[in-house]
C-alpha distance (Angstrom), angle and dihedral (degrees) to the residues before:
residue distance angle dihedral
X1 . . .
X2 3.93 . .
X3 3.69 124.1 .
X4 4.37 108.9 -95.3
X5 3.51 109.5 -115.5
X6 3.83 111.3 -133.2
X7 3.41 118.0 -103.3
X8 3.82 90.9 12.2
X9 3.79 97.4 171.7
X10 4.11 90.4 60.1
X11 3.75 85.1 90.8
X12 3.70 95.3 52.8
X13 3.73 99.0 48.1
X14 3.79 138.5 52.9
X15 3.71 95.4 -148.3
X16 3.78 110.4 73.3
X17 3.38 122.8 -136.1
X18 4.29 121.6 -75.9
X19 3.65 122.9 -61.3
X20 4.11 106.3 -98.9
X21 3.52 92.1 -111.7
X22 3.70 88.3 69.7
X23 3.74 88.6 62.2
X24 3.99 114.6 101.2
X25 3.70 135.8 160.7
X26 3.75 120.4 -123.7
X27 4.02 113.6 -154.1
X28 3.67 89.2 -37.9
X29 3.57 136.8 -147.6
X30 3.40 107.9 -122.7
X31 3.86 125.0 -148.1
X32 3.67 112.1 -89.0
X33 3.73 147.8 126.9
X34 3.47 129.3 -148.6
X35 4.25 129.2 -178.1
X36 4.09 95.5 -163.6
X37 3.95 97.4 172.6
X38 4.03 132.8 23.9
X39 3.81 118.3 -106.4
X40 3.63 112.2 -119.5
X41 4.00 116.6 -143.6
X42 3.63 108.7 -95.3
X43 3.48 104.0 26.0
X44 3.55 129.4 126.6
X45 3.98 133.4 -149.7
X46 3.92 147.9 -168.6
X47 3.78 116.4 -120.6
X48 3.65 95.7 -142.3
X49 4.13 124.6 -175.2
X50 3.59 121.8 -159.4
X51 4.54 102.7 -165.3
X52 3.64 90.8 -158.8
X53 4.12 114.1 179.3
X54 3.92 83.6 -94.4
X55 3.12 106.7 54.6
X56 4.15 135.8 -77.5
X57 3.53 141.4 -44.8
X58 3.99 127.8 -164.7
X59 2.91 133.7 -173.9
X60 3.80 152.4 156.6
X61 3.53 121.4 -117.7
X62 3.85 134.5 -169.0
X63 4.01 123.2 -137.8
X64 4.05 83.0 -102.7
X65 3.28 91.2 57.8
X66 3.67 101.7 -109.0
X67 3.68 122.9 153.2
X68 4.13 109.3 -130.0
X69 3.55 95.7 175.5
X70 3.78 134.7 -15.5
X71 4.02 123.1 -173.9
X72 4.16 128.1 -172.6
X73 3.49 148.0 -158.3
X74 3.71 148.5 -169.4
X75 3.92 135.3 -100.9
X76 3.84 135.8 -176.6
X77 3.46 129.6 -134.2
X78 3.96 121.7 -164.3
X79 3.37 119.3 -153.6
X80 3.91 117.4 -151.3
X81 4.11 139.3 -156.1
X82 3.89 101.3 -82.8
X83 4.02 108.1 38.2
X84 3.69 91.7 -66.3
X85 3.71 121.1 150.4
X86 3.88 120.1 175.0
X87 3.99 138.4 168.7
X88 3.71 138.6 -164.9
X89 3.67 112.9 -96.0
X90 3.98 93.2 -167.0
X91 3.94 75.9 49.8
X92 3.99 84.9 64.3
X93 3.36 97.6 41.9
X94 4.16 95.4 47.9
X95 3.85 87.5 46.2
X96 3.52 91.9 50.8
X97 4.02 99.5 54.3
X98 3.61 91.9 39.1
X99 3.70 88.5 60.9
X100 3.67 96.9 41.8
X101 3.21 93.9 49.6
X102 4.17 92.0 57.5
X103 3.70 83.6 49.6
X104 3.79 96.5 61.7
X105 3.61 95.6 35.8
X106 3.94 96.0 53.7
X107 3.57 99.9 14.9
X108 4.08 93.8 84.7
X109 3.17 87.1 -132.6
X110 4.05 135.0 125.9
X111 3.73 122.0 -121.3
X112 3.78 81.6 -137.4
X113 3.98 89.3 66.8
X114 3.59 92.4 65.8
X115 3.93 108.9 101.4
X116 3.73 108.4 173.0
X117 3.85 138.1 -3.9
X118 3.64 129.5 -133.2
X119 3.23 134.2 178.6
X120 4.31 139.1 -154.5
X121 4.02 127.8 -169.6
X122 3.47 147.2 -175.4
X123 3.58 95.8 -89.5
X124 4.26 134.4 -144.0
X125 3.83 89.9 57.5
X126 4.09 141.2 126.2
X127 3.84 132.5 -147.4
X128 3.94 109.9 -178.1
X129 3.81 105.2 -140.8
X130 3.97 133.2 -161.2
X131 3.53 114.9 -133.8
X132 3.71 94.3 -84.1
X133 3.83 91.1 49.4
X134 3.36 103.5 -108.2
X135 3.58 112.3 142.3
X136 4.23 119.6 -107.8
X137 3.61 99.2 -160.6
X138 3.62 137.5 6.2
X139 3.71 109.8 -66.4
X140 4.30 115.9 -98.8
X141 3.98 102.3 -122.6
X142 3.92 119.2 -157.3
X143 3.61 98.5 -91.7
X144 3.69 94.6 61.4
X145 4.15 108.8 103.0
X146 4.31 100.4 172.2
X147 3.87 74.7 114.8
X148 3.92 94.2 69.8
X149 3.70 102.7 91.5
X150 3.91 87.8 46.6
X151 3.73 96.7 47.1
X152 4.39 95.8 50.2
X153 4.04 79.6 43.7
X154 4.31 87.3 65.2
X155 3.65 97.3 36.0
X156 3.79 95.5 44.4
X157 3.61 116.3 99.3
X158 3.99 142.2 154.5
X159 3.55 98.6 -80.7
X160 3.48 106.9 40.4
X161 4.39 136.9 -167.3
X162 4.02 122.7 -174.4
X163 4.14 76.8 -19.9
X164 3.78 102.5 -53.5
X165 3.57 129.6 114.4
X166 3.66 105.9 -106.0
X167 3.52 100.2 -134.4
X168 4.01 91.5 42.2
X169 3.76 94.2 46.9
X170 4.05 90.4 56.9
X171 3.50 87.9 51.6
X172 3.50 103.2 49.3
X173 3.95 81.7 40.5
X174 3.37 96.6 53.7
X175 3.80 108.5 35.1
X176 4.30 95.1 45.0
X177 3.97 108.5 13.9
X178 3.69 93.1 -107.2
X179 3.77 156.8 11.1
X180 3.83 149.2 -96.2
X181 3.83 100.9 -84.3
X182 4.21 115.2 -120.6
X183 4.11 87.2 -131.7
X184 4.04 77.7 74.9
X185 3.97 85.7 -136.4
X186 3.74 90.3 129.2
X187 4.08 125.1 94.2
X188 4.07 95.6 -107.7
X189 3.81 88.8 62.0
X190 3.73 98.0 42.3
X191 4.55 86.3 53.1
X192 3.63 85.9 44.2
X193 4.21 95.3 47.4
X194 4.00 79.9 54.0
X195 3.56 96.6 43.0
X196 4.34 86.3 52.3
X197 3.61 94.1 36.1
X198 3.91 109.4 28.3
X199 3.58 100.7 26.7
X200 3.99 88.6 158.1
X201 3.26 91.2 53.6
X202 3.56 100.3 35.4
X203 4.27 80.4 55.4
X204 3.77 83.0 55.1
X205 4.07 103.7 60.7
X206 3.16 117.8 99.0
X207 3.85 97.9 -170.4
X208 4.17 128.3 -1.3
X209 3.54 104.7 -142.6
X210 3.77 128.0 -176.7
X211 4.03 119.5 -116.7
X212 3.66 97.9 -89.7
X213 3.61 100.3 41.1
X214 3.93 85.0 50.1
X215 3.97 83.4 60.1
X216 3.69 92.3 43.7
X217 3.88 89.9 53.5
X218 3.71 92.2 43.7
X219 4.14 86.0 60.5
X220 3.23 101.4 36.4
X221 3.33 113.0 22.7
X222 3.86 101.4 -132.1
X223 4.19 121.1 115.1
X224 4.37 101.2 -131.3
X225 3.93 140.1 132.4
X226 3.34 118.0 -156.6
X227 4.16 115.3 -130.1
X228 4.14 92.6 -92.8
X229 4.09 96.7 42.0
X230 3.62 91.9 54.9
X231 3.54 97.1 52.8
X232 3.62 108.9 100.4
X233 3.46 95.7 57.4
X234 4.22 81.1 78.7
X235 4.16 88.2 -145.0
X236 4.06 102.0 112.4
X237 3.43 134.9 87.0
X238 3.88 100.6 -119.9
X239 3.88 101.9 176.0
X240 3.48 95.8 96.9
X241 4.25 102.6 54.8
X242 3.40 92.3 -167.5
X243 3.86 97.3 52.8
X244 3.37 108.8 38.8
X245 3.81 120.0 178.0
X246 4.14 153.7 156.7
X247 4.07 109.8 -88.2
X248 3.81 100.8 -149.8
X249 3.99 89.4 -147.0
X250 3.90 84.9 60.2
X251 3.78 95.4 49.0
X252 3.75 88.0 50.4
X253 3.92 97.9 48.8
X254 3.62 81.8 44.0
X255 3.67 96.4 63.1
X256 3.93 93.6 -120.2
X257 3.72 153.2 136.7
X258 3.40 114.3 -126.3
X259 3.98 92.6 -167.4
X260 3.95 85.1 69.7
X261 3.63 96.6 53.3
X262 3.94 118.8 95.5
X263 3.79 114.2 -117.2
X264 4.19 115.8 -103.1
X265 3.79 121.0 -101.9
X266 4.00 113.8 -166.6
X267 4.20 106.6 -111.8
X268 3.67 128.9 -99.6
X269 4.01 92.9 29.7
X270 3.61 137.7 111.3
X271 3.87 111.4 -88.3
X272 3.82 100.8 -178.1
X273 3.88 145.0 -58.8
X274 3.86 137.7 -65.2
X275 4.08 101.4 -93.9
X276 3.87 115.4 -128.6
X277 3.71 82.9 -108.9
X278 3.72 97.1 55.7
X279 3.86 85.5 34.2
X280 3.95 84.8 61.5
X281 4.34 101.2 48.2
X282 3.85 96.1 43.5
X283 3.77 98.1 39.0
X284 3.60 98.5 -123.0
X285 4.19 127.8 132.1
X286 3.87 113.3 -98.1
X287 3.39 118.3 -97.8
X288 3.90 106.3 35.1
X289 4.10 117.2 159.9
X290 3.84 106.4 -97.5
X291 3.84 113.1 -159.7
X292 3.45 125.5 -146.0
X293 3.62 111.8 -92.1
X294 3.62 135.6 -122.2
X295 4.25 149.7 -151.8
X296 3.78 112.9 -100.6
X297 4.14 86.1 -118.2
X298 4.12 83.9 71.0
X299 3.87 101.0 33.8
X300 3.82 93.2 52.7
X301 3.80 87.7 44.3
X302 4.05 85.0 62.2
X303 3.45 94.6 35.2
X304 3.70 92.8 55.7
X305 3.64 91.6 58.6
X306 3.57 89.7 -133.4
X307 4.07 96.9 125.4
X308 3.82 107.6 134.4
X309 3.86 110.1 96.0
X310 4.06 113.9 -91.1
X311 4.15 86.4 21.6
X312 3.73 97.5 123.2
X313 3.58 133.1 -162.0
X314 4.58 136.1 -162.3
X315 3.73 110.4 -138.3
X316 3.81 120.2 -167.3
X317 3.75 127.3 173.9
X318 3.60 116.4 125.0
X319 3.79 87.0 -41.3
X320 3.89 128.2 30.4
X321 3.65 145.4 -156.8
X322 3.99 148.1 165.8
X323 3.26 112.7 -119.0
X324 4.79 143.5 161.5
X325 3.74 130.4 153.9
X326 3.69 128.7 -91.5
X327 3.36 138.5 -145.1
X328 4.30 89.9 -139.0
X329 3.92 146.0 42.7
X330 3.21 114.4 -110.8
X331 4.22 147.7 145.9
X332 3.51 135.8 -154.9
X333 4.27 100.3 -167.6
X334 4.16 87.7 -168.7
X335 3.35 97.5 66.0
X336 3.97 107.9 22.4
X337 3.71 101.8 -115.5
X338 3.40 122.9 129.8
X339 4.25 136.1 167.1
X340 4.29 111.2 -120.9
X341 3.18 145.4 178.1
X342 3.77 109.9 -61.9
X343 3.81 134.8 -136.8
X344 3.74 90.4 -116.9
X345 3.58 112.9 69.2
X346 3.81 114.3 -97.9
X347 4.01 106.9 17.5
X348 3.18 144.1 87.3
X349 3.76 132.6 -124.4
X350 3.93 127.4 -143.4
X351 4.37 102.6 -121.7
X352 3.73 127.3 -168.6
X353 3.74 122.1 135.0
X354 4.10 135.2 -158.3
X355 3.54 107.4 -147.5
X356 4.14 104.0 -131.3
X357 3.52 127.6 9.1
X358 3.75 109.6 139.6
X359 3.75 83.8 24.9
X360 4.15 82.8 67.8
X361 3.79 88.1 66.5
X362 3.21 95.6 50.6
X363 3.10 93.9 53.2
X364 4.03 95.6 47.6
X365 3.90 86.5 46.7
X366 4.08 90.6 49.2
X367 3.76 111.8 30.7
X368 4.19 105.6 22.1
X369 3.88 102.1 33.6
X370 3.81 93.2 28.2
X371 3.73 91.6 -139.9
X372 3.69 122.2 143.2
X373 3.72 110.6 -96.4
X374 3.86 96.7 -154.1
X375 3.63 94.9 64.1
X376 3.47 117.6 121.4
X377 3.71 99.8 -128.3
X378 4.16 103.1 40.2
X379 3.42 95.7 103.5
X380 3.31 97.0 43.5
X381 3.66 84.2 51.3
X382 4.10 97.7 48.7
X383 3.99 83.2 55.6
X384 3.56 91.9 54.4
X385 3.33 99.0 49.2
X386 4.06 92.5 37.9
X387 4.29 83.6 54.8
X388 3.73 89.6 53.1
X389 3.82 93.7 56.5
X390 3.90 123.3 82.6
X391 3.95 114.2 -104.8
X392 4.09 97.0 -95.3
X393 4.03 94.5 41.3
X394 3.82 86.6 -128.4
X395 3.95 88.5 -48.3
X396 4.00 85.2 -63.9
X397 3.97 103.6 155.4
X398 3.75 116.9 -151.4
X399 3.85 112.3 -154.7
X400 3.90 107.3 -149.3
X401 4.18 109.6 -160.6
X402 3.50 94.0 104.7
X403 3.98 82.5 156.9
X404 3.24 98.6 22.7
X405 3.94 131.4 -100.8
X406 3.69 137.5 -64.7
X407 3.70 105.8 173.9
X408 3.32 141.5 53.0
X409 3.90 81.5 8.3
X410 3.83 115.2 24.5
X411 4.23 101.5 -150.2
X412 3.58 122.1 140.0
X413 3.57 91.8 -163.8
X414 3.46 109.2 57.1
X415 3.82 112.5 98.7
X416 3.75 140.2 -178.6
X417 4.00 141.0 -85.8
X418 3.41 157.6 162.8
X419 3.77 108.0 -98.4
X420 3.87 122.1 -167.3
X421 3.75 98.5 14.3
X422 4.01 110.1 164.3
X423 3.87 121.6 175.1
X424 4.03 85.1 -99.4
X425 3.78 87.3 63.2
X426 3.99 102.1 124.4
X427 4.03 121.3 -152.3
X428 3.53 94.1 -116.2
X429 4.09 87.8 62.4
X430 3.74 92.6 49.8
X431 3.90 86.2 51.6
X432 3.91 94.5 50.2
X433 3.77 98.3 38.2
X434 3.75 79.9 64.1
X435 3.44 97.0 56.1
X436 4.15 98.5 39.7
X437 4.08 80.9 47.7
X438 3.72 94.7 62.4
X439 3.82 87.1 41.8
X440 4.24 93.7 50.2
X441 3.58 73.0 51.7
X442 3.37 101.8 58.9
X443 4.35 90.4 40.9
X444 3.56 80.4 56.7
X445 3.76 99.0 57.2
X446 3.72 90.1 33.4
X447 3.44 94.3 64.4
X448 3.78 89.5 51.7
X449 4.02 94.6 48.5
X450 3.75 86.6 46.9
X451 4.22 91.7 54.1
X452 3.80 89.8 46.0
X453 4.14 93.1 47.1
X454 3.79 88.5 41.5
X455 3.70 92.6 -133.2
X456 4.15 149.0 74.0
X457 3.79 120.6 -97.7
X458 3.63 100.4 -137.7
X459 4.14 90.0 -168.0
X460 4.68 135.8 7.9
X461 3.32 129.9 -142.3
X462 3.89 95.2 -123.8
X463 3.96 110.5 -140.8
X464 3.93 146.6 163.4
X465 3.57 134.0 42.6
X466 4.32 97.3 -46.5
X467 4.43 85.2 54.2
X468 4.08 81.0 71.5
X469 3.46 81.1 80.9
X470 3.64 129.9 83.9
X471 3.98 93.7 -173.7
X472 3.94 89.4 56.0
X473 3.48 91.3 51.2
X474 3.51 93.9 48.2
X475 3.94 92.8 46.7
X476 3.88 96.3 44.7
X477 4.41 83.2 50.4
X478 3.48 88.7 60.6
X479 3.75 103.4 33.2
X480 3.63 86.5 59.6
X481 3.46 102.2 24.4
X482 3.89 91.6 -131.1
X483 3.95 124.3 124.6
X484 3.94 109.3 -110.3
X485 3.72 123.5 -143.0
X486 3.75 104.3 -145.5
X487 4.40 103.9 -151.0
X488 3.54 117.7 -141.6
X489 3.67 119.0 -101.2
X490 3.65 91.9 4.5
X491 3.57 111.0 -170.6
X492 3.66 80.9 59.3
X493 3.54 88.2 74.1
X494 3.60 106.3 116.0
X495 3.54 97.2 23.2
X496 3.87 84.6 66.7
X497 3.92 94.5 45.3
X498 3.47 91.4 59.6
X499 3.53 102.6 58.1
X500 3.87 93.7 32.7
X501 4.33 79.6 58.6
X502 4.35 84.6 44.7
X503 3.42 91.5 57.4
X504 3.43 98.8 38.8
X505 4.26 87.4 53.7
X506 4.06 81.6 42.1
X507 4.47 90.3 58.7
X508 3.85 91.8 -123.5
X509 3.97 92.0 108.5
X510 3.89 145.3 45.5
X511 3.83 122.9 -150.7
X512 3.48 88.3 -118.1
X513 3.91 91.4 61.3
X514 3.95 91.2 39.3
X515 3.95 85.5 64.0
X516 3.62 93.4 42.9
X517 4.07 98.6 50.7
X518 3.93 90.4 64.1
X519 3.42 120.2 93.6
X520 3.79 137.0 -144.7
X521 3.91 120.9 -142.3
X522 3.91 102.9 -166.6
X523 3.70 127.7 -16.9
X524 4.33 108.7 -144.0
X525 3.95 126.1 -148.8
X526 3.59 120.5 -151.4
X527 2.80 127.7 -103.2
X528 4.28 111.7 -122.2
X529 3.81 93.9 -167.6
X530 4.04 93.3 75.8
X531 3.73 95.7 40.3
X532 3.33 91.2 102.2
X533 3.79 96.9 52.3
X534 3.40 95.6 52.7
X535 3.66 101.4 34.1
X536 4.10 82.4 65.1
X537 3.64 95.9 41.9
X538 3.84 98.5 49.7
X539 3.58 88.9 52.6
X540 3.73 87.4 58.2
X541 3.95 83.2 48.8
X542 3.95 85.5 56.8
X543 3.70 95.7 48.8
X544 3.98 89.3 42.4
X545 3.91 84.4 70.9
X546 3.62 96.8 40.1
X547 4.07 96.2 44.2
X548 4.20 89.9 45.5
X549 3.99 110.6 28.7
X550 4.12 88.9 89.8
X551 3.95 87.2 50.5
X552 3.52 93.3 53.8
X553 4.18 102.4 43.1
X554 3.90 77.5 61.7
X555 3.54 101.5 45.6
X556 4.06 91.0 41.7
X557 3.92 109.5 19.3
X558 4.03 91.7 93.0
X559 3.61 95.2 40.7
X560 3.84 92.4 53.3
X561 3.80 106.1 43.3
């Protein structure tokens, strides 16, 4: 396996690449290393890498699923006219040795103590690939929706429900638990935008892959999705979990090629070996077990430790969602949740998505404050500020959809605010509203997870970047009135699902044990004397939505398409 030039796809295309200015960061990883525990001699590890919409994390990981050492990096994304959002796979791939490379040299540890690789993503997103994998234009991330007009185009029919076909909606329904979503954020609209708008190149792939299976190629040379990665695509038959695969009918009403999709590899199993070319850029020995990889919706799932059915975890990185396994397959169309195939072999795990969430305080940090969001200390200065500020924040309401909404509404053009501002409105308020947005968020979706499971969490697993902090916590338990389960060394999340799924594939580890090896930090109550408070402001939050969403399909339906 060859080095990948930068900026590969420049010889494909006539159009360079985005203007800089284009170029933002998106709760990002900054660069860092970090040895948390001693190696002992003799033991061995997964390097696992969690490609988060930030950037990377590595890190090595013992069959007990402690950490050793985990190092990060940064990423770009550029956001373009139309909804489109796009990063630099050779980016990845650069980001990714660099840090690996500052594992092994100041981890302590051997390259010889690395027994398997496994890999996690941001998940729902396309890189077009040439026959030897290398990709021919920047990869098409998950918040990208130029493929909306396409998408309602192929699920549009004669007799038509929430603007599917009837008869292709029970299909799609029936056969994979789902459907492509209208915000055309899923992989089917991205091909098809390329197929409308790059047909040359689009003539060119040889395979679209999604983000982790790109970085299971690039180490072991071998196109495959597992059963759970391929997913959002919405073309397999998923009612038997233990035999996933493509329905040609589905392809077809899809509007693809199934000669450029990768073949389908069960989960949790061993999908080939570290090439003596990958071998050679992350420092490893050839031939290393590489697991199949997985979206960060199923890694963090893992990683949370929350693996019996109905045990529910909160995920927030740049995006969020509530998620637990199930024992069925099921789909609720209104409100965008669906069950799918799981990470661990035979289940199925509840998805749904908000679109930004740790994104929003970015954002705040960035573009209201004007403070720079890769300091070290400014989110540890948000939740300072946030703490300081009454629950309510002066009954400011922060509207979250920044890029607009996937679940329990699915509307690309819905997008955030400020709501009640007066010129009494105090910093401190904007900062909390912020946070108690995101939360009235999460209620939101919560009640929506809790319809489709037919029952009440009574406790989440809190993980990703936002569980670092203790004031979230404590304002998402009493926003939604639910205990949350803050996990140990959070942000390590998915990182720590990934290997804890390698060594599963690898025989060293039950489920049972998986669960048991993560950790939680503090558990918070909530607290019953603001229910009322926020119980009347989030349903203002509801009726925010419902009073504005015509407003802004007007203002942003042209714009988007």
């Amino acid at each position: 396996m060859g080095s990948l030039p930068k900026s590969s796809w420049s010889r494909n295309r006539d159009t360079p690449p985005p203007p800089p200015e284009n170029l933002i960061w998106l709760q990002s990883v900054p660069i860092g290393f970090r040895r948390v525990t001693a190696a002992a001699p003799g033991d061995s590890y997964v390097l696992a890498v969690d490609l988060g919409t930030g950037g990377p994390k590595v890190a090595l990981v013992s069959p007990h699923g402690r950490i050793a050492a985990h190092a990060s990096r940064p990423v770009g994304t550029r956001l373009l006219p139309g909804g489109g959002a796009e990063q630099d796979p050779a980016e990845w791939w650069d980001a990714i040795v660099s840090a690996t490379a500052e594992l092994l040299d100041s981890g302590g540890l051997s390259p010889d103590a690395v027994a398997g690789v496994a890999c996690t993503a941001q998940w729902s997103g396309t890189v077009a690939c040439a026959p030897d994998g290398a990709p021919l234009r920047p990869a098409i991330i998950w918040m990208d929706s130029r493929g909306a007009s396409a998408i309602r185009r192929r699920t549009s029919g004669p007799l038509r429900l929430y603007g599917y076909d009837v008869r292709k909606a029970l299909r799609w329904i029936r056969l994979t638990g789902g459907a492509p979503g209208h915000s055309g954020k899923d992989p089917t609209a991205h091909i098809l935008w390329i197929a409308d708008n790059e047909p040359d190149l689009y003539a060119a792939t040889h395979v679209f892959l999604e983000p982790v299976d790109w970085l299971v190629h690039r180490v072991t040379g071998r196109f495959a999705a597992s059963y759970d990665s391929i997913v959002a695509h919405w073309v397999t038959d998923n009612r038997r979990i233990d035999a996933v695969r493509y329905d040609d009918g589905l392809v077809a009403m899809a509007g693809l090629d199934r000669a450029k999709l990768p073949e389908l590899v069960p989960p949790a199993t061993v999908v080939g070996t570290v090439t003596d070319g990958g071998a050679k850029e992350l420092g490893l020995p050839p031939g290393v077990p590489v697991v199949t990889g997985s979206g960060d919706l199923h890694s963090a799932a893992v990683g949370s430790g929350a693996l019996s059915d109905f045990d529910g975890h909160l995920y927030i990185g740049t995006s969020s969602w509530i998620s637990c396994h199930v024992p069925f397959k099921k789909t609720d169309p209104v409100r965008n949740v669906a069950s799918i195939p799981s990470a661990l072999p035979g289940r199925y795990l509840v998805a749904d998505e908000h679109e930004t969430a740790g994104a929003c305080l970015t954002f705040l940090a960035e573009t209201v404050l004007s403070d720079d969001p890769a300091g070290p200390d400014v989110y540890r200065r948000l939740d300072a500020v946030a703490e300081s500020e009454a629950a309510g924040a002066g009954r400011t309401l922060f509207t979250p959809w920044l890029n607009g909404e996937r679940s329990p509404v699915d509307d690309h053009t819905i997008r955030a605010g400020f709501h009640n501002l007066s010129l009494s409105t105090t910093r401190s308020q904007l900062v909390r509203s912020v946070y108690e947005g995101v939360a009235f968020n999460s209620r939101w979706l919560l009640a929506a997870v809790e319809h489709f499971i037919g029952r009440r969490f009574e406790s989440l697993a809190f993980v990703g970047g936002g569980a670092n902090s203790a004031v979230w916590a404590q304002i998402h338990a009493d926003v939604t009135q639910r205990r949350i389960r803050q996990v140990a060394d959070p942000v390590l999340a998915n990182v720590r699902g990934a290997a804890l799924l390698a060594w599963h594939a690898l025989g060293r580890l039950g489920v049972a044990d998986m669960a048991a090896s993560v950790e939680v930090r503090r558990t918070f109550e909530p607290d019953a004397s603001q229910a009322a408070t926020y119980d009347e402001l989030y349903g203002e939050f509801v009726n925010l939505y419902k009073r504005t969403k015509a407003i802004h399909r007007r203002l942003n339906e042209r714009s988007s398409t």
